[in-house]
Backbone bond lengths (Angstrom), bond angles and torsions (degrees), N, CA, C in turn:
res aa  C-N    CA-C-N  psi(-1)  N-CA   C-N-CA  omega(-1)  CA-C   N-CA-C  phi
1 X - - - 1.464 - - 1.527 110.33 -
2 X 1.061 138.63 -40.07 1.090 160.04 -80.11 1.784 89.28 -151.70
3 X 1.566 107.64 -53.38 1.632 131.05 160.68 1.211 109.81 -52.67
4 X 1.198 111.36 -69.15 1.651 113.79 -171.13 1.359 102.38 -45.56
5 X 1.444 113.38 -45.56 1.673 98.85 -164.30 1.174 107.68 -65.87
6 X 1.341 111.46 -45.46 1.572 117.11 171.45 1.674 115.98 -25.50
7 X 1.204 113.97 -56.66 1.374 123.75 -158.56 1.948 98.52 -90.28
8 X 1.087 105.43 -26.28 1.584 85.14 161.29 1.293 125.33 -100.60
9 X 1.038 132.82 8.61 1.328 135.78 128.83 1.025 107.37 -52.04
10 X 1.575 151.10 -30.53 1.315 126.78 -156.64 1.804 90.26 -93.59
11 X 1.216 104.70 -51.98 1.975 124.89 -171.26 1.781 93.18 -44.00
12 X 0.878 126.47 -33.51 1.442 143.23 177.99 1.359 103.91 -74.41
13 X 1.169 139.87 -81.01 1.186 149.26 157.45 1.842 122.70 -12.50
14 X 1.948 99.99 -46.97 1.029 97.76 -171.27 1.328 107.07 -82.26
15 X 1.504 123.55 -26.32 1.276 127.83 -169.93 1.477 107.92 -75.29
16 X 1.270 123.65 -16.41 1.854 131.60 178.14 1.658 83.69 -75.63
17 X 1.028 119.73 -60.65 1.581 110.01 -160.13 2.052 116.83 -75.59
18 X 1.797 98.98 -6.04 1.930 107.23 172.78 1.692 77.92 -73.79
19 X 1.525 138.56 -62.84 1.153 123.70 -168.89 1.427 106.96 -40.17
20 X 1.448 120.97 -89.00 1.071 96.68 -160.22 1.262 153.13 -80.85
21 X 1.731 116.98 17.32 0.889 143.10 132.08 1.501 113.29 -43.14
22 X 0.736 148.07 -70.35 1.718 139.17 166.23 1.257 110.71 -33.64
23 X 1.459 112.92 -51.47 1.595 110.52 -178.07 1.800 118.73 -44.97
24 X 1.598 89.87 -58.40 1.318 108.95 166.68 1.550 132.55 -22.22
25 X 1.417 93.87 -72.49 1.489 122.36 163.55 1.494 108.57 -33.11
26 X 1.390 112.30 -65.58 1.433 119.86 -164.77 1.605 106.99 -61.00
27 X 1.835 116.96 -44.63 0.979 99.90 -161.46 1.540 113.87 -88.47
28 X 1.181 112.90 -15.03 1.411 127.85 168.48 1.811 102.32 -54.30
29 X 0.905 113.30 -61.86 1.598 114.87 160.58 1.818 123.28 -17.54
30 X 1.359 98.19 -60.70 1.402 133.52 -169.14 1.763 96.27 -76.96
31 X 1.337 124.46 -36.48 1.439 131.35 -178.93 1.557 97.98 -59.04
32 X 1.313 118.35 -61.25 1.773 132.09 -162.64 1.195 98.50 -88.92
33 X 0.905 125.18 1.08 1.490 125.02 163.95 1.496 114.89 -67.26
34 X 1.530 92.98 -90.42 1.574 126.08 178.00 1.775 124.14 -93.22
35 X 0.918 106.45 2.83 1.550 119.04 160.03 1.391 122.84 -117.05
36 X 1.481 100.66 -63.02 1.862 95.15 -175.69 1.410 108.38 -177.20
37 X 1.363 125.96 152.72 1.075 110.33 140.96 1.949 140.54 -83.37
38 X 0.800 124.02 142.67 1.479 113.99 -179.86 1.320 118.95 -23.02
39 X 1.306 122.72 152.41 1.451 116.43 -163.50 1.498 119.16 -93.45
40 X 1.222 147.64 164.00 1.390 137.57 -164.40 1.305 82.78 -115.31
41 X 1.136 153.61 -103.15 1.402 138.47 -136.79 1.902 117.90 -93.06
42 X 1.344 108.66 -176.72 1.564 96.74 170.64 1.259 102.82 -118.25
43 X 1.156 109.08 82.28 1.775 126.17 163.27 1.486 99.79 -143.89
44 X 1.590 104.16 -34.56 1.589 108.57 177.95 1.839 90.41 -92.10
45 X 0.973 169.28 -47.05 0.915 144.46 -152.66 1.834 108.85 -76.56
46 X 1.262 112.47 -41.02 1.540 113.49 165.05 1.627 115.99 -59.66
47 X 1.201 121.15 -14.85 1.095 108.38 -151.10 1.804 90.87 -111.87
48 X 1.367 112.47 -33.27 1.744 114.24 157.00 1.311 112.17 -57.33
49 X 1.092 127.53 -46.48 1.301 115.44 -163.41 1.926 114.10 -91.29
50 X 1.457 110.34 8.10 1.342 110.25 -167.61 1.916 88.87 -103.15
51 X 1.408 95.99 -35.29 1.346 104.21 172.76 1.470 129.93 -64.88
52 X 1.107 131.32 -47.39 1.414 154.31 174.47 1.436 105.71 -124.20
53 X 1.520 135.90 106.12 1.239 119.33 -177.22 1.501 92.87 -88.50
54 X 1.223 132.95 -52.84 1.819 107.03 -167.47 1.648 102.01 -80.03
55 X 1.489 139.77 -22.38 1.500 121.81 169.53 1.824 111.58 -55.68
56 X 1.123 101.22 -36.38 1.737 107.34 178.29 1.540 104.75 -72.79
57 X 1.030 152.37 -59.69 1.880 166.99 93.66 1.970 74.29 52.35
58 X 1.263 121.68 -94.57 0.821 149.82 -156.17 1.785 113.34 -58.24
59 X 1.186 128.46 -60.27 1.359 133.08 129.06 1.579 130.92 -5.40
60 X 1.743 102.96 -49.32 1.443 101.67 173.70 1.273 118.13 -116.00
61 X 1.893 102.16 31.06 1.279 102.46 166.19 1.533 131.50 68.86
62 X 1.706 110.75 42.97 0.891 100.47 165.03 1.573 132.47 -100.22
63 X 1.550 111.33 21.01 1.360 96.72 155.14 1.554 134.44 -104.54
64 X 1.621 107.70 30.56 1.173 135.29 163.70 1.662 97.58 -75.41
65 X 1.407 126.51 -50.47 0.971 119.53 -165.03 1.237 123.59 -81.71
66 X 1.360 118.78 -6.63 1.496 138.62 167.69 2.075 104.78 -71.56
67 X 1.499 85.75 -71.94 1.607 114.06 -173.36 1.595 117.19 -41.35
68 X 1.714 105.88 -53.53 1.549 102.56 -170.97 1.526 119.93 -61.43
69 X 1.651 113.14 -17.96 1.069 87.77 177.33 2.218 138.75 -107.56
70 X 1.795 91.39 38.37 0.858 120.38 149.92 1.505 124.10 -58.86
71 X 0.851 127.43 -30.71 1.646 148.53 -170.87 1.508 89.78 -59.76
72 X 1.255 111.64 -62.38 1.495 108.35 178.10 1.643 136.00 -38.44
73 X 1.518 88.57 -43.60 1.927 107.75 159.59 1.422 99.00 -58.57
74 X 1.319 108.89 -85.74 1.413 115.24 -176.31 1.180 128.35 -30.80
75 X 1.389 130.91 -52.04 1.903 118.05 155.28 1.201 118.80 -53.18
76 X 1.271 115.48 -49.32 1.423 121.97 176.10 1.868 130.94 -36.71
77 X 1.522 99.74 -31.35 1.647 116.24 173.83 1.297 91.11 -88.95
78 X 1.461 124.86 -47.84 1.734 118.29 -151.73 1.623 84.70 -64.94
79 X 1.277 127.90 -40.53 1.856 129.27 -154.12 2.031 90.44 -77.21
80 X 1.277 107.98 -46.29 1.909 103.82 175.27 1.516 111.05 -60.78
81 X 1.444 113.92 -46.40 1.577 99.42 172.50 1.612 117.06 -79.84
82 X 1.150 136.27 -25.25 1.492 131.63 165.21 1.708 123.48 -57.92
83 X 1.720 107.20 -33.03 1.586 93.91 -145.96 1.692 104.69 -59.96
84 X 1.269 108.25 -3.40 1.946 109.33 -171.22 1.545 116.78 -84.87
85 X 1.698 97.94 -2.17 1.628 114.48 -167.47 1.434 77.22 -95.63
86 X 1.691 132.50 -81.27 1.315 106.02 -141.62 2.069 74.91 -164.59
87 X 1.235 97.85 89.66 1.586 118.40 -174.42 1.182 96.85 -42.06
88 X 1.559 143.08 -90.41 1.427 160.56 70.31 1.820 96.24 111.30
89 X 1.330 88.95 -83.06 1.692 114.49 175.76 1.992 104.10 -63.35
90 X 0.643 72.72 -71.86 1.579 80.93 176.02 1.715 133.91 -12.74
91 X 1.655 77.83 -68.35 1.532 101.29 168.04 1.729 116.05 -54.68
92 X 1.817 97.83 -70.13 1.185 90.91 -172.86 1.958 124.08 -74.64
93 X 1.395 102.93 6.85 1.706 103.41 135.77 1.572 132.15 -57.05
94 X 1.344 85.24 -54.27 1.581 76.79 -172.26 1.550 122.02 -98.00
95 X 1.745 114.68 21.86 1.104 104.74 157.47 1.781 91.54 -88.60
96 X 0.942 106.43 -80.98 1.947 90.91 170.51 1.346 122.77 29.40
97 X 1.882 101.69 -72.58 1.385 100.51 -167.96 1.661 117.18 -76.37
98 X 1.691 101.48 -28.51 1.482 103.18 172.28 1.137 126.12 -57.28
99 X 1.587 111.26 -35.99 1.603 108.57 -164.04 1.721 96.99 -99.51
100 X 1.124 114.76 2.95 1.776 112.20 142.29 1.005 143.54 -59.06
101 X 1.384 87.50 -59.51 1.725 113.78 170.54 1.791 103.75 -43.94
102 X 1.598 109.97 -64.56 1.083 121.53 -154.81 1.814 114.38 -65.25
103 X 1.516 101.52 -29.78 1.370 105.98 157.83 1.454 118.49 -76.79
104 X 1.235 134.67 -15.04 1.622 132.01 -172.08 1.493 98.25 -82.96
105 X 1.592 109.24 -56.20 1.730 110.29 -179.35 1.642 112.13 -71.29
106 X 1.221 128.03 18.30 1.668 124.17 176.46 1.614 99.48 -118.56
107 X 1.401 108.48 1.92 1.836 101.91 174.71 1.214 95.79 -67.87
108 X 1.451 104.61 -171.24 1.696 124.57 175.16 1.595 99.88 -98.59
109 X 1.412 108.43 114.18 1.762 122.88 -177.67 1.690 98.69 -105.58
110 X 1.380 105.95 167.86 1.380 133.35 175.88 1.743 110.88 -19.61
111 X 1.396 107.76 -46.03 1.195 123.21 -176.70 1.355 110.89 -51.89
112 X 1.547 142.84 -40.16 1.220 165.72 -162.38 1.546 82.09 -92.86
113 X 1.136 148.82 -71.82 1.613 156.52 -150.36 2.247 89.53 -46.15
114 X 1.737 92.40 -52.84 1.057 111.00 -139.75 1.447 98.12 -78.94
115 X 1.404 136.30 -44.46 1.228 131.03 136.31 1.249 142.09 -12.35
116 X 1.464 116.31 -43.14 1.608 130.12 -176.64 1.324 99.74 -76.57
117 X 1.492 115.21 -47.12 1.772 128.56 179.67 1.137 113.56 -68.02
118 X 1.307 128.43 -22.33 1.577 90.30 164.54 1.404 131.58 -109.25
119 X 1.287 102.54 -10.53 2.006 126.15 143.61 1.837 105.11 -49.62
120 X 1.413 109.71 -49.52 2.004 96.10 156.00 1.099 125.22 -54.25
121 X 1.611 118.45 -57.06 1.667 104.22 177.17 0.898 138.03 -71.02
122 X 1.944 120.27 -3.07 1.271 125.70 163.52 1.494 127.87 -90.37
123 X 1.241 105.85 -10.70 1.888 130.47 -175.81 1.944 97.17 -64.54
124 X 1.264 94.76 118.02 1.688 127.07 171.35 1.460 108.58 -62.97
125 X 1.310 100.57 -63.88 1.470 104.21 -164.33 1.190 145.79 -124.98
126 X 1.665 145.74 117.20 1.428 119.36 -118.25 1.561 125.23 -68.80
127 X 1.465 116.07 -14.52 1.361 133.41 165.36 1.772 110.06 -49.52
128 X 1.522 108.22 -30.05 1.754 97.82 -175.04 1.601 98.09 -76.10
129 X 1.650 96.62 -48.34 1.415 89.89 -167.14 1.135 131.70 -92.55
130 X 1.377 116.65 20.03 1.695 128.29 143.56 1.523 115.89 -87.19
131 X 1.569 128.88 -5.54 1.145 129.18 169.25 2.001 96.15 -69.95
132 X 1.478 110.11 -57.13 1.188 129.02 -129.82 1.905 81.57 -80.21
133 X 1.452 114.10 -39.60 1.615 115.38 171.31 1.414 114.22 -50.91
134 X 1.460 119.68 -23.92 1.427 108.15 -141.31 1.712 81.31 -96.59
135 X 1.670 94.08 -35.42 1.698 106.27 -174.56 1.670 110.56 -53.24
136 X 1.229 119.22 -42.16 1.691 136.41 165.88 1.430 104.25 -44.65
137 X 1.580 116.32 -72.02 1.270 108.39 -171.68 1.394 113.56 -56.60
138 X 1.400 139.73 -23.98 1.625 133.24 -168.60 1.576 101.45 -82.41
139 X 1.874 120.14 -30.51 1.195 120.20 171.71 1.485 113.38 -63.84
140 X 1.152 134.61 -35.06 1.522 160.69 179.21 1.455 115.57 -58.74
141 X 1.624 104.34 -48.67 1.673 87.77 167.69 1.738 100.24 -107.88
142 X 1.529 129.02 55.50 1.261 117.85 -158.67 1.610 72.69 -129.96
143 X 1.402 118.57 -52.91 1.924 129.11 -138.29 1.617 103.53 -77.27
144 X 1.483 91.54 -178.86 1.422 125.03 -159.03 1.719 108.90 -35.93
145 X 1.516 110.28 -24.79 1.514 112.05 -161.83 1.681 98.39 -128.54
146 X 1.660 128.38 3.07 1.472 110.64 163.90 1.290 98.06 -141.31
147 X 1.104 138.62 14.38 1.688 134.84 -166.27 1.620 95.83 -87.53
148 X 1.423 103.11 149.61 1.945 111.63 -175.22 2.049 88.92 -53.12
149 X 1.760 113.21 -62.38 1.065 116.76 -153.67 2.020 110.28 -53.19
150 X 1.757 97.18 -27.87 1.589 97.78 -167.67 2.004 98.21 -72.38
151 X 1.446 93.42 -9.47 1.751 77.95 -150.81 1.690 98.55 -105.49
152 X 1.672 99.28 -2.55 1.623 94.63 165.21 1.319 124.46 -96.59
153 X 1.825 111.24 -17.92 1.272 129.46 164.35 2.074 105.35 -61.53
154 X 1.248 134.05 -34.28 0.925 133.08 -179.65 1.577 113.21 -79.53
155 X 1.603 123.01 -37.14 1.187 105.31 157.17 1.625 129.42 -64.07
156 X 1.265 96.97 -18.64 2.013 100.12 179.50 1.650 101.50 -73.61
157 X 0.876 115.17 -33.35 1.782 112.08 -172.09 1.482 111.49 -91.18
158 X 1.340 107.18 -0.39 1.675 97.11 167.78 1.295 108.44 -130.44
159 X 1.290 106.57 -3.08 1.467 89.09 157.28 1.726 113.85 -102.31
160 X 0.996 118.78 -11.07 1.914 121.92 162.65 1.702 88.01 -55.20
161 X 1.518 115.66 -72.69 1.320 105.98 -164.58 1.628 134.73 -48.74
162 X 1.145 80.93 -30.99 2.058 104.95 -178.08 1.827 94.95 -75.99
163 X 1.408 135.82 -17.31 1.186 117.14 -158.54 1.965 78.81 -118.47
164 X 0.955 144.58 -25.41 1.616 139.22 162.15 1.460 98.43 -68.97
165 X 1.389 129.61 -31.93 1.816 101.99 170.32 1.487 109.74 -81.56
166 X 1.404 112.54 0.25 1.824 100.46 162.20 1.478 110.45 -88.04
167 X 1.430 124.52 -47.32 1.283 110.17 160.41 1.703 140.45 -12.62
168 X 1.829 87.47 -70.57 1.665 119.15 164.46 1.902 102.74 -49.99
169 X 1.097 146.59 -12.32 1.559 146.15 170.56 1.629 98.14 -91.24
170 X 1.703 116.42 -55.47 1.355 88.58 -177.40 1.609 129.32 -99.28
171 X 1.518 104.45 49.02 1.504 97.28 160.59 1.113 102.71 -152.31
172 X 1.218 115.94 -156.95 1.609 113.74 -161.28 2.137 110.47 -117.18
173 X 1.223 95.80 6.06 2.064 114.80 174.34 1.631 102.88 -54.35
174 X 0.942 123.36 -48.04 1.471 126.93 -174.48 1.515 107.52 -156.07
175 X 1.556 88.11 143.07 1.519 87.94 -157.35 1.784 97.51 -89.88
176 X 1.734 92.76 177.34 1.999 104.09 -175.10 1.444 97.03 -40.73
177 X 1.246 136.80 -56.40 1.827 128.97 -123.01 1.780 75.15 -70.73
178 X 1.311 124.98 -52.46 1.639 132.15 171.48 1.782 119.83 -41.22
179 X 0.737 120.60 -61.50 1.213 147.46 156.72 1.855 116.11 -32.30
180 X 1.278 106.05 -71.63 1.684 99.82 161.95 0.744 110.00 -82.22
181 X 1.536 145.59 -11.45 1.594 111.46 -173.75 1.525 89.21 -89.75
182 X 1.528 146.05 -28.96 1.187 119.67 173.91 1.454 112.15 -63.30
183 X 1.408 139.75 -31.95 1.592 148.16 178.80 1.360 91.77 -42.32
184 X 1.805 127.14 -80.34 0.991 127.27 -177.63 1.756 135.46 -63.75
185 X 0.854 96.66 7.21 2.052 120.86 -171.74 1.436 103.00 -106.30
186 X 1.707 126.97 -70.02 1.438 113.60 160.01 1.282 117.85 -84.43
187 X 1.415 121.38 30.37 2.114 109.53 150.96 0.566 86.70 -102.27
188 X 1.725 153.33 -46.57 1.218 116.05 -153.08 1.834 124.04 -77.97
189 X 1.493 80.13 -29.80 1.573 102.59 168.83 2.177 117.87 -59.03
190 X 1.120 103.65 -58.74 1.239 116.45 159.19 1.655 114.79 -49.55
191 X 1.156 88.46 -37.60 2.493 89.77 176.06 1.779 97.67 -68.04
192 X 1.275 110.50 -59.98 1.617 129.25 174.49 1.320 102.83 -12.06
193 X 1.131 116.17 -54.48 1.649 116.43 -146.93 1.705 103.86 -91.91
194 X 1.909 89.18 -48.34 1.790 87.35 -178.40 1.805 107.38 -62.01
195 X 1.123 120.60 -51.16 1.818 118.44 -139.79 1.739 66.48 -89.81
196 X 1.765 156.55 -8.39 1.205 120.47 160.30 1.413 125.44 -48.36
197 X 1.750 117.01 -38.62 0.976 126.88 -170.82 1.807 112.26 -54.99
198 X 1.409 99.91 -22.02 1.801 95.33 -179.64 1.317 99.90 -125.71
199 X 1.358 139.15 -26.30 1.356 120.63 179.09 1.911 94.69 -125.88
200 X 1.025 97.53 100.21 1.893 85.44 173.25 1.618 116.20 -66.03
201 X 1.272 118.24 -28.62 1.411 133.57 -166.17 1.492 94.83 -51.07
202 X 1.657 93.33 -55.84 2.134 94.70 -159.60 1.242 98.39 -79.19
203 X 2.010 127.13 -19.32 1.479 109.18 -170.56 1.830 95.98 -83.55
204 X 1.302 142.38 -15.82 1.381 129.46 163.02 1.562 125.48 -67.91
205 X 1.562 97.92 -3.89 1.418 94.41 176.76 1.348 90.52 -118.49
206 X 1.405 159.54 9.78 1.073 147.76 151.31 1.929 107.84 -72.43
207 X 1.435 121.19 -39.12 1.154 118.22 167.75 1.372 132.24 -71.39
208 X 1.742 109.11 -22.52 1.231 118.81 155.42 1.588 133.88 -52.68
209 X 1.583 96.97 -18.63 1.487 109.78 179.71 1.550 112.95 -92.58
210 X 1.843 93.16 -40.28 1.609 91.25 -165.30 1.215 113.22 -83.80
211 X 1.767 127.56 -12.41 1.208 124.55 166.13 1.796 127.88 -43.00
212 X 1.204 88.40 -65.92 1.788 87.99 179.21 1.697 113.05 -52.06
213 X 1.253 121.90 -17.42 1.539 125.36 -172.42 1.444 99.32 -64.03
214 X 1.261 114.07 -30.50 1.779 116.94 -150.20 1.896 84.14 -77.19
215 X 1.665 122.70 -37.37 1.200 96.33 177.03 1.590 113.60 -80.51
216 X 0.765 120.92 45.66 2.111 129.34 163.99 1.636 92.63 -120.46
217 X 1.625 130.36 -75.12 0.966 110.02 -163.46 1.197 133.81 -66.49
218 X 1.649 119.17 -14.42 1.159 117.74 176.57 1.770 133.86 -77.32
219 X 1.282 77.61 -13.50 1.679 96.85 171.45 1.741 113.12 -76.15
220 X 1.346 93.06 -52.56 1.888 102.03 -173.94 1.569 94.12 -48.12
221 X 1.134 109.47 -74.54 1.637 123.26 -171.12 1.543 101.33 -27.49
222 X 1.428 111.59 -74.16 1.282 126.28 -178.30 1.561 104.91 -28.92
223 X 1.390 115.97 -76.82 1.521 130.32 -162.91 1.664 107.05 -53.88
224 X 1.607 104.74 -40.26 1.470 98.40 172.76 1.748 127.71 -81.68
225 X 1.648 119.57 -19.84 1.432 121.54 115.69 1.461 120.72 16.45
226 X 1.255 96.27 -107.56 1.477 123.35 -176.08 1.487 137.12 -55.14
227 X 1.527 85.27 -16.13 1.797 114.25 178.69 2.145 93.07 -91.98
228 X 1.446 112.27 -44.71 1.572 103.88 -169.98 1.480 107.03 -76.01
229 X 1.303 117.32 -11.35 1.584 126.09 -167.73 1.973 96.79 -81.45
230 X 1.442 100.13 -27.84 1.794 102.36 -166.61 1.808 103.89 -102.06
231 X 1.793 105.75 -16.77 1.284 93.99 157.67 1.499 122.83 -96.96
């Protein structure tokens, strides 16, 4: 008894966090829209954020660094409502997604950007602040979106996720339309990352596709959530 409650608290839990995961989504959308996209070098990243400190904040994505580690809730319900489908699989998904997660959030994030910048705008003399550039660029190919550790943590979390939407096919917790669109949402996402490594062109247009999916799956998930929390 005592379990059950446990676990709808969690189905509850997970469906607060399909919200705001959608939210996310959307406004991150709304960021590269009408603000910016993330910056390519660190001359532009000091130079956004000296200008606009929360449009730059925002630019390098720091509510990725808040947000992702919701994911943890979020597998965590999908792994309480699965383990009766196929325990086995399950599990070793969602250690997958944790020890992704846990390498993606230990890169060097915005926070590190934001440090170097304002040790730039106070630097006298051009020797600091070609130390302090050079120090940017090693954070730059180190962080959350090119570092070896961020980009092997990103294959562990989509492929944990891609192997819990096979789960989600063989039982009856959430139905197929749920089920493939996560299959096709983290492969394509999971393709993204590998074939970036040799063609970046086709892996930006593979993420171009699988992005908008996340607002389909996050809803299904969510809604069926909220439906196991009331049974």
């Amino acid at each position: 008894m005592k379990s059950e409650k446990s676990n709808r608290l969690f189905y509850k839990l997970g469906g607060i966090t399909c919200i705001l995961l959608i939210a996310y989504s959307l406004i991150t959308m709304l960021i590269m829209v009408f603000i910016g996209t993330p910056p390519e070098t660190i001359e532009e990243c000091f130079s956004v954020l000296q200008e606009n400190r929360f449009n730059g904040l925002l630019r390098l994505d720091i509510l990725t660094v808040f947000v992702m580690p919701l994911y943890y809730l979020l597998f965590y319900s999908l792994y309480l409502a699965l383990k009766n489908t196929d325990k086995e699989l399950v599990t070793i998904s969602t250690i997958l997604v944790f020890a992704g997660l846990t390498l993606f959030l230990a890169s060097p994030s915005v926070f590190s950007y934001l440090h170097l910048s304002d040790k730039y705008a106070t630097a006298v003399t051009e020797a600091e602040k070609n130390q302090l550039i050079s120090a940017g660029q090693a954070i730059l190919a180190s962080d959350m979106w090119h570092g070896t550790g961020a980009r092997i943590g990103g294959i562990l979390i989509q492929l944990g996720a891609l192997l819990v939407s096979v789960v989600m096919i063989k039982g009856n917790v959430f139905n197929k339309l749920t089920a493939w669109t996560g299959i096709i949402t983290h492969g394509l996402d999971f393709a993204h990352i590998i074939i970036g490594f040799f063609l970046p062109t086709w892996g930006v247009v593979l993420m171009a596709i699988a992005g908008p999916l996340y607002l389909l799956w996050f809803p299904l998930v969510g809604v069926r959530f909220f439906k196991l929390n009331r049974e």
